[in-house]
C-alpha positions in Angstrom: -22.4 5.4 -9.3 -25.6 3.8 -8.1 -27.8 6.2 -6.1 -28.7 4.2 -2.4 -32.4 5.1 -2.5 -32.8 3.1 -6.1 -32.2 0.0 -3.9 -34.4 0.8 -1.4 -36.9 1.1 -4.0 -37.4 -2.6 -4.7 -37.8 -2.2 -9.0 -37.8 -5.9 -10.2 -34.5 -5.2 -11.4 -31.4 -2.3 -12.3 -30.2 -2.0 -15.5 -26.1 -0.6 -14.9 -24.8 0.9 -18.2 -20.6 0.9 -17.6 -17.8 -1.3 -17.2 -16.7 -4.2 -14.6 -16.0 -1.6 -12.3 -19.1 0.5 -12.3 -21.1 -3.3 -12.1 -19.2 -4.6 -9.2 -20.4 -1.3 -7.2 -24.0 -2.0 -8.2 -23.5 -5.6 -7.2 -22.2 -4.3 -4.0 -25.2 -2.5 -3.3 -28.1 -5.2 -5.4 -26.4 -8.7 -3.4 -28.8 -10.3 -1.2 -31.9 -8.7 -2.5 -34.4 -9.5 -4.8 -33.9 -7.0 -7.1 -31.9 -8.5 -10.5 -28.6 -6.4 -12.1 -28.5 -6.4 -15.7 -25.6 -5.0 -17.7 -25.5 -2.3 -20.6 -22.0 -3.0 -21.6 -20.1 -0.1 -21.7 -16.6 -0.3 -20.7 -13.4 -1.6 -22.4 -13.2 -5.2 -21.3 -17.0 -5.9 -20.3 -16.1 -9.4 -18.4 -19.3 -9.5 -16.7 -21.6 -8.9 -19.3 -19.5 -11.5 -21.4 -19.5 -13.8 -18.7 -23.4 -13.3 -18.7 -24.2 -13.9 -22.3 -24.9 -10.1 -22.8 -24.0 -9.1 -26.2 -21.8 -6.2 -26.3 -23.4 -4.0 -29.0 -25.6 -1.8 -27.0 -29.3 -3.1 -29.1 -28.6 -6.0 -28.7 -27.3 -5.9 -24.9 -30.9 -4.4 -24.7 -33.0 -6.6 -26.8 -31.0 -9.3 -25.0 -32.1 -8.2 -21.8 -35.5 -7.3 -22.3 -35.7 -11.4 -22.5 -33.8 -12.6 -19.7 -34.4 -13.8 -16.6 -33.5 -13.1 -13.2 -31.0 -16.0 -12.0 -28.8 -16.3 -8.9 -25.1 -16.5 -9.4 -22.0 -16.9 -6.7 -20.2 -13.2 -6.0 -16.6 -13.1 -4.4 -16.3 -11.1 -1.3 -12.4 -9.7 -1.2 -11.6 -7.9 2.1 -15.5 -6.5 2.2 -15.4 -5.7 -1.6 -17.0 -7.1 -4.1 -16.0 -9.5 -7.2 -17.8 -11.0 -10.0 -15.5 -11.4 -12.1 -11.3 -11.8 -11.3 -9.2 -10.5 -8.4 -5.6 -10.3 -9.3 -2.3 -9.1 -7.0 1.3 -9.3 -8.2 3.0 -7.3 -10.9 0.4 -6.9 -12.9 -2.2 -4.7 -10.9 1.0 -2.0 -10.6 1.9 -2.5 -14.0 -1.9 -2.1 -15.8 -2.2 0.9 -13.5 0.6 2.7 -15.0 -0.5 1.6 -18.4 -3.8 2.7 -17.7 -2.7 6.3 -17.2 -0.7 6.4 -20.2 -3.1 4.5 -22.6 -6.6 5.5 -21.2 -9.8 4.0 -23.3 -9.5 2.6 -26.1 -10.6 -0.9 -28.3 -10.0 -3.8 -25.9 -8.4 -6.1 -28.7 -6.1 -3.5 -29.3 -4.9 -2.7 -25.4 -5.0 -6.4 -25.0 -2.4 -7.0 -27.4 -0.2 -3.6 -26.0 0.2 -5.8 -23.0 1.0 -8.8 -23.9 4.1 -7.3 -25.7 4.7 -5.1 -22.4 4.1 -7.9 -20.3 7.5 -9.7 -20.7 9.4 -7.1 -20.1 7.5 -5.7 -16.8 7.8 -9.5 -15.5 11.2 -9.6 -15.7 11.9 -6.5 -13.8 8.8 -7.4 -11.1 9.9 -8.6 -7.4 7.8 -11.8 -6.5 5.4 -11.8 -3.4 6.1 -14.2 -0.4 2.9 -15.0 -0.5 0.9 -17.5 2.6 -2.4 -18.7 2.3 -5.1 -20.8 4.3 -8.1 -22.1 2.0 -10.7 -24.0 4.2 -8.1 -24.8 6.7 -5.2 -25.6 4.3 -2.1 -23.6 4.7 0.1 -23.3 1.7 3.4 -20.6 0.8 4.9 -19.9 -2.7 6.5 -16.9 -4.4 4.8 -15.4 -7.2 4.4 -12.3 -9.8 0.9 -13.4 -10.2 -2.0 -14.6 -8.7 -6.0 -14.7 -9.6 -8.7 -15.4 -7.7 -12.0 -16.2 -9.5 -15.5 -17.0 -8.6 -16.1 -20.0 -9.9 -13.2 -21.0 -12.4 -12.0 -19.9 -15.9 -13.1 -21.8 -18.7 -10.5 -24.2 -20.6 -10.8 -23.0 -24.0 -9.1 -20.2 -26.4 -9.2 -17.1 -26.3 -7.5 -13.8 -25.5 -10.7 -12.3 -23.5 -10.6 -14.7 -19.9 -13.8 -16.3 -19.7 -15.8 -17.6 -16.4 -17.3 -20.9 -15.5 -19.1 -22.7 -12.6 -21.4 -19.3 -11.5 -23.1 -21.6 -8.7 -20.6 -23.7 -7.9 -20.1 -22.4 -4.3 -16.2 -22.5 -4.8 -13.5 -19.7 -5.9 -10.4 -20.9 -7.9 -7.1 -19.8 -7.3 -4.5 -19.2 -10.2 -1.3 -19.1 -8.1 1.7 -18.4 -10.7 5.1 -19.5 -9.8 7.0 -18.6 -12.9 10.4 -17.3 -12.5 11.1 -15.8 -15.8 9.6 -14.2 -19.1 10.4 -16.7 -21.0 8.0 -19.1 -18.5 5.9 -16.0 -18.4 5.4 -16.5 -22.1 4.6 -20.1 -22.2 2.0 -19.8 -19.1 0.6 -16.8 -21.4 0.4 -19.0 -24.5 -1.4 -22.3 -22.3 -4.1 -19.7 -21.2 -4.0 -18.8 -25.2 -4.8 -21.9 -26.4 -7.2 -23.0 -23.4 -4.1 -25.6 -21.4 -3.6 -23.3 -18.4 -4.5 -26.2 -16.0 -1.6 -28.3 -17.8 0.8 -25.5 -16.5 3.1 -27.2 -14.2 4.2 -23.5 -12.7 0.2 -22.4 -12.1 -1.1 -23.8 -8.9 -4.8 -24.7 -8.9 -6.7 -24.3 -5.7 -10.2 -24.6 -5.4 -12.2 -23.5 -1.8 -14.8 -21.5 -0.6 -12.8 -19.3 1.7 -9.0 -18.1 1.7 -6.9 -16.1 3.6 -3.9 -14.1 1.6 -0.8 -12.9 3.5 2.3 -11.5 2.0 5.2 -11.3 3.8 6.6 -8.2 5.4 3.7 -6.1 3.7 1.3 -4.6 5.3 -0.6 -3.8 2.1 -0.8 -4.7 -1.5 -2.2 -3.5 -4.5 -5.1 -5.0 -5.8 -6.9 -5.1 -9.5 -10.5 -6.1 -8.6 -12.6 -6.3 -11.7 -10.7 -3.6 -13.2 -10.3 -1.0 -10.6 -6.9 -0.6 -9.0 -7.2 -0.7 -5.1 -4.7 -0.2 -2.3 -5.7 -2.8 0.5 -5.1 -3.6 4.2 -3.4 -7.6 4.5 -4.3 -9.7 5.2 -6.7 -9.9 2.5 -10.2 -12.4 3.5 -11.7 -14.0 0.5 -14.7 -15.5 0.9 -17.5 -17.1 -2.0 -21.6 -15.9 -1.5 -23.1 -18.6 -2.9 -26.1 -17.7 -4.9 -25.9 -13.9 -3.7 -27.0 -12.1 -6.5 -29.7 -11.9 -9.3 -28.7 -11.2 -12.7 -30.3 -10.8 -15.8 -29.6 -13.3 -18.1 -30.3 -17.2 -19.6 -30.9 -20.4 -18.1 -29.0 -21.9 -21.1 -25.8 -19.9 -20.2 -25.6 -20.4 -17.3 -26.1 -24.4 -18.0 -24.1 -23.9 -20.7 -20.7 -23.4 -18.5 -21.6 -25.5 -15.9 -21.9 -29.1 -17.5 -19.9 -31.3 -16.3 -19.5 -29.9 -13.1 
């Protein structure tokens, strides 16, 4: 939790000590000032810090950002909430909040591997969303377990952990699944693996700056939003703040993931 008045302060920066959650509040509060967020990582996942180049033993997260700059990233705004680092609807939100309850904590390499082996099975049995979109005046409709929204794009490379790309691009990137069983669950699951998710014929790239999410005969759906599970009003308004926030970290990582682009 991030006291209001800290913000009102105007310290050259915040340093938030927590996970993707606990950040995305602080950016919530920290977007369009001048005052910079840096990350203590202290969560299971830590995406953002990652993301960032923080290091995720806590000296090092701290020598790290004793030397970093303040630099300006894109933030996702999802229905007024917002996203740095993955928006996600479909089975999985519903599924990783049961898990959640039953497997609280815990090493991330280790409750990363618990669901992929869950994973299959929970597909299988998951209804797919009618889902409708318009992304900057483009209208499009497919049925799908699983969808991400991402500000900027996920990096083509292995890995288990997803990692972000394109912080200032100015766009979002859709990951619209249209997999109809495990087994193409699986394979879309072992692409992302080995860095050839855009080669998956059954995952829908969409790039844009703003997109409007509908699902048919819903009047809400649930929502993981940088790791917290939310209950949200459709339909959901997805919109890209370019250069919105400061963070603390490297010029050089930031370049780093944005060559080429």
């Amino acid at each position: 939790c991030v006291p209001r008045r800290l913000s009102t302060e105007v310290p050259d920066c915040l340093i938030i000590g927590g996970g993707d959650g606990s950040v995305s509040a602080a950016a919530s509060l920290l977007g369009g000032t001048n005052i910079a967020l840096g990350i203590l990582p202290m969560g299971t996942f830590n995406l953002a810090a990652r993301d960032l180049g923080v290091p995720l033993e806590i000296e090092a997260a701290a020598s790290f950002l004793a030397n970093a700059k303040p630099l300006l990233i894109d933030v996702l705004r999802v229905s007024g909430h917002y996203c740095l680092c993955t928006t996600i609807i479909g089975f999985y939100p519903e599924f990783s909040n049961i898990f959640e309850k039953r497997d609280h904590g815990g090493r991330w390499w280790r409750k990363t591997l618990k669901l992929i082996t869950e994973v299959p099975k929970i597909f299988s049995r998951a209804r797919p969303l009618a889902l409708e979109w318009t992304a900057d005046g483009e209208t499009g409709r497919a049925k799908t377990k699983f969808s991400a929204f991402v500000p900027g794009s996920y990096r083509s490379s292995a890995g288990i952990v997803p990692a972000r790309t394109d912080f200032r691009s100015g766009t979002m990137t859709a990951y619209i699944g249209t997999h109809k069983t495990a087994a193409a669950a699986i394979k879309g699951m072992l692409d992302y693996l080995l860095g050839r998710h855009e080669q998956d014929p059954e995952l829908h790239l969409l790039k844009a700056r703003s997109i409007q999410l509908q699902v048919a005969r819903r009047s809400h759906t649930t929502v993981m939003l940088d790791g917290e599970i939310l209950r949200m009003k459709l339909p959901l308004h997805l919109d890209i703040l370019p250069g919105h926030l400061l963070v603390l970290s490297t010029e050089e990582q930031l370049a780093s993931t944005d060559e080429g682009k």
